[in-house]
Structures are given as structure tokens and as C-alpha cells.
C-alpha positions as CSV (number, residue, x, y, z in Angstrom):
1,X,-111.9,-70.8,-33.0
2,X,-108.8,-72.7,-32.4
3,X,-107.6,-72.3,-28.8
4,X,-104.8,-74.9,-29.6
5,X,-103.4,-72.2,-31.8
6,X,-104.1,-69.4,-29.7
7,X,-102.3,-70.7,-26.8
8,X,-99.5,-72.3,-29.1
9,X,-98.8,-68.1,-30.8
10,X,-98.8,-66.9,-26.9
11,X,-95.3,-67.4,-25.9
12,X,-94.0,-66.1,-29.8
13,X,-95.9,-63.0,-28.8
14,X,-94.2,-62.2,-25.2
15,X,-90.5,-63.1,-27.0
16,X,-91.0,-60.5,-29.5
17,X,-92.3,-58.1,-27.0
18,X,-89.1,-58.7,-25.0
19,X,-87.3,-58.4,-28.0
20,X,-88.3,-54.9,-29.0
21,X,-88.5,-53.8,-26.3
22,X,-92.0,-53.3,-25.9
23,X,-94.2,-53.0,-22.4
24,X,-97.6,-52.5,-21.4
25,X,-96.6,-49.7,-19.2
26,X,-94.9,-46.3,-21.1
27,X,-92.9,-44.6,-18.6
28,X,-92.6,-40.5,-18.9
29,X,-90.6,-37.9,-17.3
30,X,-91.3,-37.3,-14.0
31,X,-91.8,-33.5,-12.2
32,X,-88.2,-33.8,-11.0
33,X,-86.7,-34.9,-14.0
34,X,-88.2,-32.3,-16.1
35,X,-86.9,-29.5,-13.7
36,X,-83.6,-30.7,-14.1
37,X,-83.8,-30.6,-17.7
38,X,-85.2,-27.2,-17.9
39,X,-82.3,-25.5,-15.4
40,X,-79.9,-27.7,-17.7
41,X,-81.2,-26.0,-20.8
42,X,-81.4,-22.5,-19.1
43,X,-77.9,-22.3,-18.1
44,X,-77.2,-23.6,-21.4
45,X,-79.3,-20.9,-23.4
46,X,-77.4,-18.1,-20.5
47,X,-74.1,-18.9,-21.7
48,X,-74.6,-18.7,-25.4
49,X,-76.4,-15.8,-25.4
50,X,-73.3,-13.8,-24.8
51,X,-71.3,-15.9,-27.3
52,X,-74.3,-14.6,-29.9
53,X,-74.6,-11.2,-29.1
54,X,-70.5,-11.3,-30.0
55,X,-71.0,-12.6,-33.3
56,X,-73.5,-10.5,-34.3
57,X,-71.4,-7.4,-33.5
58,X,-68.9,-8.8,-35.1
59,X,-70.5,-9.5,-38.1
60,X,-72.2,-5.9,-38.1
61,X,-68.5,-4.4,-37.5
62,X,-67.5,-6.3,-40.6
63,X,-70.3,-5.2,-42.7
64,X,-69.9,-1.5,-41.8
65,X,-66.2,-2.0,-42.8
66,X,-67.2,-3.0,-45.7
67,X,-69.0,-0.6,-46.5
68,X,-66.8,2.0,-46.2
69,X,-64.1,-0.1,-48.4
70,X,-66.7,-0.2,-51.0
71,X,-67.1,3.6,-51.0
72,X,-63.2,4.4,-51.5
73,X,-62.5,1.9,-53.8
74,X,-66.0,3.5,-55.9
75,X,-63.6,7.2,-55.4
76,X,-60.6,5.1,-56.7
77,X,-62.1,3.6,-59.8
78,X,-64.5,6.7,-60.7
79,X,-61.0,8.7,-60.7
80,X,-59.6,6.8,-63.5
81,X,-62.7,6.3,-65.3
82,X,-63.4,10.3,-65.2
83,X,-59.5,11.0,-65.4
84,X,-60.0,13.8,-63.0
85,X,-60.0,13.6,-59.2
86,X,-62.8,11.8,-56.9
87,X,-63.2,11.8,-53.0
88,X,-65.2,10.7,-50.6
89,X,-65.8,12.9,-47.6
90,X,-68.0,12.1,-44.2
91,X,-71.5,14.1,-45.0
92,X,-74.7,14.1,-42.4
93,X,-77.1,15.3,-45.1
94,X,-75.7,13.4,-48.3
95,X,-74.9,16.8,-49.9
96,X,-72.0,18.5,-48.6
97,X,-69.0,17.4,-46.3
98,X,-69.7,17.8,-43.1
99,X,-66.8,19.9,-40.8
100,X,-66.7,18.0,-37.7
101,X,-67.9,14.3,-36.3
102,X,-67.3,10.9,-37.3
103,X,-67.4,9.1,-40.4
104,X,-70.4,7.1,-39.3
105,X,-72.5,10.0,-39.8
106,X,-72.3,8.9,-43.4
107,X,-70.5,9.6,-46.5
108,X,-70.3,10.9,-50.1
109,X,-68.5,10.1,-53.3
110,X,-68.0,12.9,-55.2
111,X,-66.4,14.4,-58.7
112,X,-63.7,16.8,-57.0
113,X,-63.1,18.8,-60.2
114,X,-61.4,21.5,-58.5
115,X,-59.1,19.0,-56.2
116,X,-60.1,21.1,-53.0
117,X,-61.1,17.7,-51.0
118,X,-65.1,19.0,-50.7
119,X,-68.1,18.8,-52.9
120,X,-69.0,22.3,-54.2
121,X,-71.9,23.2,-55.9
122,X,-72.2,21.6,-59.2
123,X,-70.0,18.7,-58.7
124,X,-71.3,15.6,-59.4
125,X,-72.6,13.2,-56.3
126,X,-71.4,9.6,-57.4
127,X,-72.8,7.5,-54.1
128,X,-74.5,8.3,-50.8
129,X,-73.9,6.2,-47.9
130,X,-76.7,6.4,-45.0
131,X,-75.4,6.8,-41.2
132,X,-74.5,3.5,-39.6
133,X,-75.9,2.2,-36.0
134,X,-76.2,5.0,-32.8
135,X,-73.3,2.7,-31.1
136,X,-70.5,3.0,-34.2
137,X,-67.8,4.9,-34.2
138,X,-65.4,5.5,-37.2
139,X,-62.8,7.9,-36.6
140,X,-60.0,8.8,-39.1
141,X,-55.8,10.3,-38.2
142,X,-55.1,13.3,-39.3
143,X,-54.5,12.8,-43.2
144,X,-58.0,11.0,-43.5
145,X,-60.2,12.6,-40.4
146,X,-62.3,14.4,-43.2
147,X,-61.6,13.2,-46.6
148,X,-60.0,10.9,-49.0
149,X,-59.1,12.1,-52.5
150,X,-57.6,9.8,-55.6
151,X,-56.2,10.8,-58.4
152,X,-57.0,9.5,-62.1
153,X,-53.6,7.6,-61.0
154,X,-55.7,5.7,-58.7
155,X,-53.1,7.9,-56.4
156,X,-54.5,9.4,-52.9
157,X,-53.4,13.0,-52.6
158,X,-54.2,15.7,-50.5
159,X,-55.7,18.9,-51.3
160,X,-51.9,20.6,-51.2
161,X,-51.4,17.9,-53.5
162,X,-48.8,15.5,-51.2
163,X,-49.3,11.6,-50.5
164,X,-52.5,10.9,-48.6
165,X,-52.5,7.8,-46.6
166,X,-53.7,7.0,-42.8
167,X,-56.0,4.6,-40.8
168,X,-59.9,4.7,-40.5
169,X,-60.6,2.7,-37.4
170,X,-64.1,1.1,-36.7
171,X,-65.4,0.5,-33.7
172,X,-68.6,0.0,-31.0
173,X,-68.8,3.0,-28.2
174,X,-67.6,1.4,-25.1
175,X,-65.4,2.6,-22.6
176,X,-64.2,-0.7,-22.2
177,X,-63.0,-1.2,-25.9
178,X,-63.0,-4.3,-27.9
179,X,-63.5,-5.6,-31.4
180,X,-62.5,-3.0,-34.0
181,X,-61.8,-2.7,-37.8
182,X,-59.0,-0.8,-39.2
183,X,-58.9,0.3,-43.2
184,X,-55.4,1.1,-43.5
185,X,-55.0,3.6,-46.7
186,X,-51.1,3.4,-48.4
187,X,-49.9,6.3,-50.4
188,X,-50.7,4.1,-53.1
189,X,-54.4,4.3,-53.0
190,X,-55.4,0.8,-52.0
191,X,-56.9,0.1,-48.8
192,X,-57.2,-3.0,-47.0
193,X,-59.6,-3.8,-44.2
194,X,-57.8,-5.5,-40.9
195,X,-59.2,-7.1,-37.5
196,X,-57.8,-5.0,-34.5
197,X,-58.8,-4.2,-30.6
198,X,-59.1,-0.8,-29.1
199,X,-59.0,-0.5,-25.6
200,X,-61.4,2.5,-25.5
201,X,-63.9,3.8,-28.2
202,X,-65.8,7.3,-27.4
């Protein structure tokens, strides 16, 4: 072999190492510096955890609201199309209206063919909705704390037959409060879903 060459390639070889960078010797972390970079990471992960579990209930706040939007506007349109009245009520069992609790207990869209603002026997069931999480709360005021009714007008009335409009508000139990939704129902029949915060919800 040609040692003339050999010896004449050796310092071409040690420039391009110092070039690139290279080395013999690969250097890792050491015990110290991996601590640090786990605690770094761990107080990291602690204070976006809380930032997370926010969004999720707020996402799950905006999904029941929709929900709920979806089931009055169904009322509203099955009015017209049945040019007869529609409601929706709050129901536990998916069959009749239930008398007392919240609207997360679930709901019902019904054919109200004798206007009376709850599904009697023989009226026609239009859409179930299934209870929403153990922590919701969806309370209605007065005018809408057990039903809403539409007219083929696309109207809300009340049984009596007078304007029907009022708030549903949606909300996480905490005696603390926070995030809510509001549907805000005009005497015109259209709802409209809006962020709010409540300072308690039981």
C-alpha cells in the first residue's frame, strides 16, 4: 500500500472532522441535566392541564347548546311543515313531559295537535334527545321552564295562546359558577345561542 498517500489524506481527514463537527467522543446528558429537564417538563404539563380541562368543558358546553338549538329549530320547522303546532318539552323517559327538573334530563319533539304544551297520547314523537352529563344544568325562566311551542307561523306561543319567549341557560354544577350558554328565544320563534358567565349553577 501507499503510505505516501495515506499520510498525504491524514490532515484532509481531521479538517473535515473539524468541519462537521465530528469527534470521537459523543457526549450525553448527564443525571443532573436530565432532572432538570424532567421538573421543566413537569411543571410544564401541571400548568396546561388546567388550561385543557377548560377547553374541553367548554367545548362540551357548546355541544350540549347545540343540541338543544337543534331540537327547537326541529319544533320550529316541523310546525310549518305539519301547519299545526309542535313543541318540545324536557322528558326523563322520552315519552311524556316530565313536571319538574331540568332540561338536561332530556327532551322531546312532539306534534302538539291540541296546543296544550304536552305530548298526549297519540301525538306523534318527532325527536328524542338523551340526558346530557351528571354535572349539566339547563334551567329555563318562567315562559320556557317546561316547554316551547311554535306555531305553523314559525311563531312561539303559549298554551293560553300569548307570545312565548325567555332564556334557557346552560351551565356546569358549581357553586362557584363560570362558563355558561344562554339560548335566548324572541317572540318571534328564533333562537340564538350566546356565551355568558353565571356566578353560581345548582
Amino acid at each position: 500500500m501507499n503510505t505516501s498517500f495515506l499520510h498525504s489524506i491524514a490532515p484532509q481527514s481531521r479538517r473535515i472532522a473539524a468541519c462537521t463537527g465530528l469527534s470521537r467522543q459523543v457526549r450525553g446528558f448527564t443525571l443532573v441535566e436530565l432532572l432538570i429537564v424532567m421538573a421543566v417538563a413537569a411543571v410544564l404539563m401541571g400548568s396546561a392541564a388546567p388550561s385543557l380541562t377548560n377547553f374541553v368543558k367548554s367545548i362540551q358546553l357548546s355541544s350540549a347548546s347545540n343540541d338543544l338549538l337543534a331540537g327547537l329549530l326541529m319544533a320550529r320547522s316541523e310546525a310549518a311543515k305539519r301547519n299545526g303546532r309542535a313543541a318540545i318539552c324536557k322528558s326523563a323517559n322520552g315519552l311524556t313531559c316530565a313536571p319538574s327538573g331540568g332540561w338536561q334530563q332530556g327532551w322531546i319533539v312532539f306534534h302538539d295537535a291540541n296546543s296544550n304544551g304536552v305530548r298526549d297520547t297519540g301525538e306523534a314523537i318527532i325527536q328524542r334527545q338523551e340526558p346530557l352529563s351528571a354535572d349539566m344544568r339547563v334551567t329555563g325562566n318562567l315562559n320556557v321552564a317546561r316547554y316551547v311551542s311554535y306555531a305553523p307561523s314559525g311563531l312561539t306561543k303559549l298554551a293560553g295562546g300569548g307570545f312565548q319567549a325567555g332564556t334557557l341557560t346552560l351551565c356546569r354544577h358549581s357553586l362557584d359558577g363560570g362558563e355558561a350558554r344562554q339560548i335566548i328565544l324572541s317572540s318571534s320563534g328564533r333562537p340564538r345561542v350566546q356565551k355568558t358567565h353565571v356566578d353560581s349553577c345548582a
